[in-house]
C-alpha positions in Angstrom: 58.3 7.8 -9.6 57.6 9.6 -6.0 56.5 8.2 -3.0 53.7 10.2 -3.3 52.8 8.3 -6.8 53.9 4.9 -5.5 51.4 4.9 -3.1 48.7 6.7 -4.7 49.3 3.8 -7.3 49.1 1.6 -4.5 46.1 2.3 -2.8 44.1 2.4 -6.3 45.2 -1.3 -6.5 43.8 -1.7 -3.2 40.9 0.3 -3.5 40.0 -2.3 -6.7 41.0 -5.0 -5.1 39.8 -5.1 -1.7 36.0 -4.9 -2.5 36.6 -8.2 -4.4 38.0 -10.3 -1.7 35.8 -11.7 1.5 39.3 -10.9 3.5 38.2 -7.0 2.7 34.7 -7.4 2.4 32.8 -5.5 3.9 35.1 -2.3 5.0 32.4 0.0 4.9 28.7 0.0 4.9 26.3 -1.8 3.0 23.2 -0.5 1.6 19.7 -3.1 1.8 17.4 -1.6 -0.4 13.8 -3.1 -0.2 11.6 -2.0 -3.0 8.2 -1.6 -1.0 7.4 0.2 2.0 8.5 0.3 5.6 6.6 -2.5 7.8 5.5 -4.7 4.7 7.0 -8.3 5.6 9.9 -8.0 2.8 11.4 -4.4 5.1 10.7 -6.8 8.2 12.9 -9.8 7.5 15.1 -7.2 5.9 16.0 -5.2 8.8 16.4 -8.2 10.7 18.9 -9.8 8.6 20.8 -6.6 8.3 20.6 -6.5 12.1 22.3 -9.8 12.5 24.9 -8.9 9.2 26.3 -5.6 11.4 26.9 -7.8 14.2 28.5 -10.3 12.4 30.6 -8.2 10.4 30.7 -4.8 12.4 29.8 -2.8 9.4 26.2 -1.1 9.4 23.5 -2.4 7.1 21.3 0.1 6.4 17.6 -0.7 5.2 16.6 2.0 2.1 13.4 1.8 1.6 12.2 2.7 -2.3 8.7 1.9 -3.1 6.5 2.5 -6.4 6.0 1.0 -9.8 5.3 -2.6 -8.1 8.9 -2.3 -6.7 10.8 -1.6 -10.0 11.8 1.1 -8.8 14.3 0.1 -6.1 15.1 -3.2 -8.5 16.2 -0.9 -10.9 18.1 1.6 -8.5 20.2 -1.6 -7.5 20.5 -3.2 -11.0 22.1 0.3 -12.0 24.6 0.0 -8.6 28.3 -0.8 -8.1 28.8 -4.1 -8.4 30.6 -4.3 -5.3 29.0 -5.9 -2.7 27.9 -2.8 -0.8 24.3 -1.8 -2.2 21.8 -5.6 -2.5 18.3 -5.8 -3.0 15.3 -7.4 -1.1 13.7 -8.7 -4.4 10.3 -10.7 -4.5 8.3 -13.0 -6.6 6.7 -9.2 -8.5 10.2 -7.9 -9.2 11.9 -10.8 -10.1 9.0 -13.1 -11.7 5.7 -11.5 -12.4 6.0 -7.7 -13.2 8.5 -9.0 -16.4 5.2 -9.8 -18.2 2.4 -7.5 -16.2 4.4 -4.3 -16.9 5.2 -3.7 -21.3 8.4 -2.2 -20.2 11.2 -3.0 -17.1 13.7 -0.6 -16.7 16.4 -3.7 -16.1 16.4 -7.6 -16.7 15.3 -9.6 -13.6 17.7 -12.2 -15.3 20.2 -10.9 -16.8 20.9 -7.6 -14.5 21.5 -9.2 -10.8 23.7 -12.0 -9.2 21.2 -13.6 -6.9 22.6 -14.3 -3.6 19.8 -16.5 -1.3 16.0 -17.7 -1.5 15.0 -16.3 2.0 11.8 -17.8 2.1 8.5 -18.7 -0.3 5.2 -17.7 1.8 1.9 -19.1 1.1 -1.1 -17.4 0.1 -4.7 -18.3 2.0 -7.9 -18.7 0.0 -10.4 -17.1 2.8 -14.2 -16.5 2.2 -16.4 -13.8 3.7 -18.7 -16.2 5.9 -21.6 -15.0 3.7 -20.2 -17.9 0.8 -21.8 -21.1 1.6 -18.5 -23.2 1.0 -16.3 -25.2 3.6 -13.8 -26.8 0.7 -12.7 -25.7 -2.8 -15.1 -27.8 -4.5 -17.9 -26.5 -3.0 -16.8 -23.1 -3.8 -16.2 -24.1 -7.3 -19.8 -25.8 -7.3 -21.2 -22.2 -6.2 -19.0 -20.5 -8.7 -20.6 -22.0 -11.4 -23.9 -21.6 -10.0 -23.8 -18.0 -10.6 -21.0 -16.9 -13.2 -19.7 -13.6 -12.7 -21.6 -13.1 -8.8 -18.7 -13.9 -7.1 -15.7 -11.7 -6.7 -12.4 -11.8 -5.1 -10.0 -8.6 -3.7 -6.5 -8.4 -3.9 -4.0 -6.0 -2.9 -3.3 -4.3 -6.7 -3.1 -5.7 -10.5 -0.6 -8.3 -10.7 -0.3 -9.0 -7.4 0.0 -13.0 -5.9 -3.0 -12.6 -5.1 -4.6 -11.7 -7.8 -2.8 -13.8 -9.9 -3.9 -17.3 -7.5 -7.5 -15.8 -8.3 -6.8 -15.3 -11.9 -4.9 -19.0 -11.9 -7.8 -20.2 -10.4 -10.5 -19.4 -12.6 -8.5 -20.9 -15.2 -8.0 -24.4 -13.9 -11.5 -24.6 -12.3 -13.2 -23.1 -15.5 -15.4 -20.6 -13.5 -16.3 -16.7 -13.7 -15.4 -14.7 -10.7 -14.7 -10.5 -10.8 -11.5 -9.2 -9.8 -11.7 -6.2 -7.6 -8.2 -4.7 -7.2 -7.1 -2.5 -4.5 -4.4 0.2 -3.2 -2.9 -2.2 -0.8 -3.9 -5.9 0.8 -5.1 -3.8 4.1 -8.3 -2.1 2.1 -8.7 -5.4 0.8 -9.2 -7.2 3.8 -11.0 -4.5 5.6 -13.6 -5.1 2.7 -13.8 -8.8 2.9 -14.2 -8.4 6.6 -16.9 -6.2 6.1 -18.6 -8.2 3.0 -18.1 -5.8 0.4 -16.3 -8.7 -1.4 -16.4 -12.6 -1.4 -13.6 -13.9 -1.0 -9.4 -13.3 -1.0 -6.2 -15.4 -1.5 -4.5 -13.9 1.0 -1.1 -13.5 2.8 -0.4 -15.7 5.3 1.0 -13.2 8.1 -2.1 -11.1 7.9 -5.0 -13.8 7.4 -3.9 -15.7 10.6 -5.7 -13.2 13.1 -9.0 -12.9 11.1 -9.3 -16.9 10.4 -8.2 -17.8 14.4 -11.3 -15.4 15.2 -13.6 -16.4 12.8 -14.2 -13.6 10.3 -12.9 -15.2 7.7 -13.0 -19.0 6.8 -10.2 -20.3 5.5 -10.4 -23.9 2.7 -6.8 -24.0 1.3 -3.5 -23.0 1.0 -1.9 -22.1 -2.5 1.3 -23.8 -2.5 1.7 -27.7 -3.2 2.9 -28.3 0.5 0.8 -27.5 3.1 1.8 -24.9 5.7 2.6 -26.1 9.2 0.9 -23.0 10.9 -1.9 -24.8 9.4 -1.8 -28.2 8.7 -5.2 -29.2 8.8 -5.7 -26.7 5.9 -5.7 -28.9 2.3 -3.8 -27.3 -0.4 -5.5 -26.3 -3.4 -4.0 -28.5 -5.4 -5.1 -31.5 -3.4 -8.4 -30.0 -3.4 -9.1 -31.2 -6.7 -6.6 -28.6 -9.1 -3.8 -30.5 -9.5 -0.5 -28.5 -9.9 -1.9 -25.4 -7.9 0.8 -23.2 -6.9 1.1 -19.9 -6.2 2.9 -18.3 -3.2 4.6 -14.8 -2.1 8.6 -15.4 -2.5 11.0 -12.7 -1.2 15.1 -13.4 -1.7 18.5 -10.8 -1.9 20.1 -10.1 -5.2 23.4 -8.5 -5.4 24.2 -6.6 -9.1 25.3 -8.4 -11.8 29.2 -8.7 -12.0 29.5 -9.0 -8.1 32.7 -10.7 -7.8 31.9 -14.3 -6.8 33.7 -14.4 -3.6 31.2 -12.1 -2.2 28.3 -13.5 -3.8 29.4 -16.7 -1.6 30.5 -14.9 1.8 26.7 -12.7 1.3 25.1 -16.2 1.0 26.9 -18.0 3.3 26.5 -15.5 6.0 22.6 -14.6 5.3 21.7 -18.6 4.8 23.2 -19.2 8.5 21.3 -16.1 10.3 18.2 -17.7 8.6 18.4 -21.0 9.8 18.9 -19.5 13.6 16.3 -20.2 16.2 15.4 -16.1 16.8 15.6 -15.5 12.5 13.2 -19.1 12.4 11.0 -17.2 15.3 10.5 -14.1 13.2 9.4 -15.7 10.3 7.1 -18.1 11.3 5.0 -14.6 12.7 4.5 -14.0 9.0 3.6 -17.6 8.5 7.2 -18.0 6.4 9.9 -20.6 6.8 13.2 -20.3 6.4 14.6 -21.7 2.6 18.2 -20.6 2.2 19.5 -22.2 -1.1 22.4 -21.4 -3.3 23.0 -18.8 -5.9 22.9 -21.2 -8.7 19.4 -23.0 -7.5 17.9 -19.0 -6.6 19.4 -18.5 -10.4 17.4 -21.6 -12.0 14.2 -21.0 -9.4 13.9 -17.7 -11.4 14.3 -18.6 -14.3 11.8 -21.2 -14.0 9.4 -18.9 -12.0 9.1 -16.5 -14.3 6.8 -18.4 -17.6 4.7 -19.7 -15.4 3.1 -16.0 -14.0 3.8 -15.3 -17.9 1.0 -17.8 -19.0 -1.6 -16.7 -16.0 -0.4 -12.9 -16.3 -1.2 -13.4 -20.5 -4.2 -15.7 -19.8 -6.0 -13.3 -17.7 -4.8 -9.9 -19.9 -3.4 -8.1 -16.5 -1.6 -4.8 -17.5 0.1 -2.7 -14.8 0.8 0.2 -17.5 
């Protein structure tokens, strides 16, 4: 054999083996796809991970933003990726949870197609009412909603959305009618509400802070079992009176399936410790987020348990995204 072949030989070796290793990894740069679109809060807390990865590691992370389909289509475009390490996904709560039931088809298995690598953080939604509604707590809302079945309605950013689907849970535990009213996008939404053209929303933390500190919303719970600390004062839905209430907007980073194990652990490892800095805790709590951080294996099973329970409110209300 030539020298020529012994090292062509060798550096095929090296070529598979290198990308396996966290002594190689990463030698060139690494692709952070983020299925929405730029400025949303998943491409925010994307780019400023990937920020603190190329300083960490000297390798650029670049942020590829590929919206559409309720972002199957850059869950798919990872799914279908090397499994290498160097292309990772900024999934959420609709790619990896709800649109498994909303939409009749995926392209990939939210399960079975990705290696996840870190919960990043689990956001709560904001029931807000137009200050039209005569309610200051969820039981007096419900008390209305009865009152007139089917005169109260509720926006949300599109079908299937968290939002929606806290509106849709919520009918269902509080045995009430209220009309969904979807949009194209949470900021149409809003600027109805604001305006009166709707009752009420669960919204998204990050952008119902401004309107409830001013007033042109009121705000009588949060969606999650724990209340938020950038409102504490604000009861939770389910300790409102509809016990096991819990909804919230959940973003984390997958990695394709078959990513060698060594980098699943240096990609958690090194994404759970710029989360829990001060600056990384800073930016999140603007969107109204903290910081979670777990391991692959409790991401894997918070899945896994995530996803029958939008089954049974996604089936219960008959949301279809197709």
């Amino acid at each position: 054999m030539s020298v020529a072949v012994r090292c062509a030989a060798l550096a095929v070796l090296l070529g598979v083996a290198m990308p396996a290793s966290p002594q190689y990894y990463p030698s060139k740069p690494i692709r952070f796809v983020v299925p929405f679109p730029a400025g949303g809060p998943l491409d925010i807390v994307a780019r400023s991970i990937g920020q603190e990865l190329t300083k960490s590691w000297g390798q650029p992370v670049i942020v590829d933003n590929r919206p559409g389909a309720g972002g199957n289509i850059g869950a798919d475009f990872v799914a279908k990726s090397a499994a290498d390490g160097y292309t990772i996904l900024m999934g959420a709560v609709s790619t990896h949870a709800i649109n498994v039931t909303l939409y009749s088809k995926l392209p990939y298995d939210p399960v079975k197609d990705f290696a996840p690598i870190t919960l990043i953080t689990s956001v709560p939604n904001v029931l807000v009412l137009h200050p039209s509604v005569p309610a200051n707590n969820v039981k007096e809302l419900i008390a209305i909603a009865k009152a007139k079945p089917g005169q109260l309605d509720f926006a949300s950013g599109s079908t299937g959305s968290a939002g929606h689907l806290a509106g849709e849970l919520f009918k269902s535990m509080a045995g009430v009618d209220m009309v969904h009213i979807p949009y194209k996008g949470a900021a149409p939404a809003v600027i109805d509400l604001l305006a009166g053209h709707v009752s009420l929303m669960f919204d998204n933390m990050s952008s119902a802070l401004p309107n409830i500190k001013t007033g042109r919303v009121r705000a009588i719970a949060v969606t999650t079992l724990k209340r938020s600390p950038l409102l504490p004062q604000l009861p939770t839905i389910s300790e409102s009176g509809l016990r096991g209430f819990d909804i919230s907007t959940w973003f984390g980073v997958f990695a394709p399936a078959g990513t060698p194990p060594a980098i699943v652990t240096r990609l958690n490892t090194e994404i759970v410790r710029i989360l829990h800095t001060p600056d990384m805790k800073e930016r999140l709590a603007t969107l109204g987020a903290e910081p979670v951080g777990n391991k692959p294996d409790e991401f894997a099973a918070f899945i896994r348990s995530e996803i029958p329970k939008y089954a049974r409110v996604i089936k219960a209300s008959g949301a279809k995204a197709d």
